[in-house]
C-alpha positions as CSV (number, residue, x, y, z in Angstrom):
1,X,87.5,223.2,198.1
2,X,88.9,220.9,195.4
3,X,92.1,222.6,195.7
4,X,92.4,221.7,198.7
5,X,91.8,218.8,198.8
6,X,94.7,218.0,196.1
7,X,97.1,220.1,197.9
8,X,96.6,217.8,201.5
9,X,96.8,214.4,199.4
10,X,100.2,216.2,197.7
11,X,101.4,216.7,200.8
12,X,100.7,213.4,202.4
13,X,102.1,211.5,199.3
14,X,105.2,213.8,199.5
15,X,105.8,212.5,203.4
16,X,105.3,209.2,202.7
17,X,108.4,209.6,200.2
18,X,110.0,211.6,202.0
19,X,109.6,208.9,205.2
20,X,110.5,205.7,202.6
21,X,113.3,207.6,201.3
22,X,114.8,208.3,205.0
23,X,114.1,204.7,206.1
24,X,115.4,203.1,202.8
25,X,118.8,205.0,203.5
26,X,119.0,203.9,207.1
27,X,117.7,200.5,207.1
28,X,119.8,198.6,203.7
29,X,119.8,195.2,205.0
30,X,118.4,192.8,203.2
31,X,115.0,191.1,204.2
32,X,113.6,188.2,202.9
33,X,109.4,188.4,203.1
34,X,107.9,184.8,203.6
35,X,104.3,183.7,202.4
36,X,102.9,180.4,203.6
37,X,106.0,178.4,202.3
38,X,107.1,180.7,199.3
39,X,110.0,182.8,200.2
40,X,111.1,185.8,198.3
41,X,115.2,186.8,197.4
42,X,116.6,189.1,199.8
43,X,115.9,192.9,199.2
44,X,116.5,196.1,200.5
45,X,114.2,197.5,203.4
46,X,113.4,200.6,201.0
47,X,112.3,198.7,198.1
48,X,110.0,196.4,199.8
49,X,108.4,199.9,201.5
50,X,108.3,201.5,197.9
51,X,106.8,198.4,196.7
52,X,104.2,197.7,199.4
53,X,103.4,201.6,199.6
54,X,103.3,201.3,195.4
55,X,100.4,198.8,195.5
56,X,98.7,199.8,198.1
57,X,98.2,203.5,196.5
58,X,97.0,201.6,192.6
59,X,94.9,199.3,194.8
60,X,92.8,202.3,196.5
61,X,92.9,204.0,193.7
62,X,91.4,200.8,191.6
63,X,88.7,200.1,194.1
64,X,88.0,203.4,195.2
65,X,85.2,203.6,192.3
66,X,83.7,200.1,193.6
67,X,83.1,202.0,196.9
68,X,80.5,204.3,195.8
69,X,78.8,201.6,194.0
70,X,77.9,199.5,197.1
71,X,75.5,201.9,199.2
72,X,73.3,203.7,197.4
73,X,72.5,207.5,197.8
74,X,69.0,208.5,199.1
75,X,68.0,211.8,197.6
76,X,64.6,212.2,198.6
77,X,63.4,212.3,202.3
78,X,60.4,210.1,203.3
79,X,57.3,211.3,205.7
80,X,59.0,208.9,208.8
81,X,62.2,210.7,208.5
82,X,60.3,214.1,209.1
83,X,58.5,212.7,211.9
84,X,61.9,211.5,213.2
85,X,63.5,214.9,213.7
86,X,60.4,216.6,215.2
87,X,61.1,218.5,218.7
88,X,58.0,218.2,220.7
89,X,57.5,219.4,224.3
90,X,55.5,217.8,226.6
């Protein structure tokens, strides 16, 4: 099951290259990205894709741990639960 797993997240990295690398060759304009009143140089479409697709892949991968940290796994089941699931007829 692991395997698989790494084979569909290969694939979908692959297509998002694959898509930058189409859309970086089409679009080669320049764009300037503004931020409140900062203002960056002019670069490529491509890069600023590659770039944004860059951190957003480290970030997920940097908080990614953090997720399983903030609900914690029950392992046992209580009494109510039981009670809960029980299919009486009337």
């Amino acid at each position: 099951m692991k395997t698989l797993a790494n084979l569909v997240i290969s694939l979908v990295v692959a297509i998002w290259v694959v898509a930058i690398a189409i859309i970086s060759v089409q679009n080669a304009t320049p764009v300037s990205l503004k931020f409140f009143t900062f203002q960056s140089i002019q670069i490529p479409v491509g890069l600023v894709l590659a770039f944004s697709a860059g951190v957003g892949i480290i970030g997920v991968a940097l908080l990614q741990p953090l997720w399983g940290l903030s609900a914690p796994q029950r392992k046992y089941r209580s009494e109510d639960d039981a009670e809960f699931f029980v299919d009486d007829d009337f």
